[in-house]
N, C-alpha and C positions, 0 to 999 in steps of 0.2 A: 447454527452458529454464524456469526457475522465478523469479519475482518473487514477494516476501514483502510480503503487505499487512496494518500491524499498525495496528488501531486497537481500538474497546473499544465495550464494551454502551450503548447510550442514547447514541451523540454522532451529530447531524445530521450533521454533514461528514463522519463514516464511512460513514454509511449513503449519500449522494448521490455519495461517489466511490466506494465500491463497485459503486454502479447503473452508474457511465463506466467501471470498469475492464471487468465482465462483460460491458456491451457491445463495448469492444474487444479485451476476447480470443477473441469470437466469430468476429473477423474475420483471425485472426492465433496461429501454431501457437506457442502459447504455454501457461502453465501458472501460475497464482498460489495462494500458499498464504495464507490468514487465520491470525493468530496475536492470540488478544485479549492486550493489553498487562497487564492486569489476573488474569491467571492467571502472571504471577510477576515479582515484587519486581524485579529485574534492569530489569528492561523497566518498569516501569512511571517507576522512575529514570530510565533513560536515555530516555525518551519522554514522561513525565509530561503535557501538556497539550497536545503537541506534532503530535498524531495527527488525522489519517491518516498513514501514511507507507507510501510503495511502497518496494521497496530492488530492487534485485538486485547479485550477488556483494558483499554485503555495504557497497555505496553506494546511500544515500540518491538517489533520481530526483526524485519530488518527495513534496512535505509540504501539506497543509491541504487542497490542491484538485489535483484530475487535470489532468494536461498532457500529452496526447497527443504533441506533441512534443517534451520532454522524453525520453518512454520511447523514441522510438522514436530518439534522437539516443544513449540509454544503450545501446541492445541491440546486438548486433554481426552 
């Protein structure tokens, strides 16, 4: 299973949920892909100021800060 984590160069709350997500896919057979917002127009529209954001199957989990229970409340 794949979670898509899209956030961009130089923002604090990327960089401090990317540290909670790596932590907890250490403990959990899971798989996340980073996609910078800022390598294409599309994305940077539909997310513009909005990032971090986790997704999987193409819904938002959570946005700005990591929620542990959240993803684990999305996954199946």
């Amino acid at each position: 299973m794949d979670l898509v984590f899209y956030s961009r160069k130089d923002c604090h709350l990327c960089e401090a949920f990317e540290t909670e997500l790596n932590e907890f896919l250490d403990g959990h057979d899971l798989n996340s892909k980073k996609i910078d917002i800022d390598s294409r127009q599309e994305l940077q529209l539909l997310y513009g100021n909005d990032v971090p954001v986790l997704t999987f199957n193409n819904n938002i989990i959570c946005q700005h800060f990591f929620d542990k229970e959240r993803i684990l409340e999305a996954l199946p």
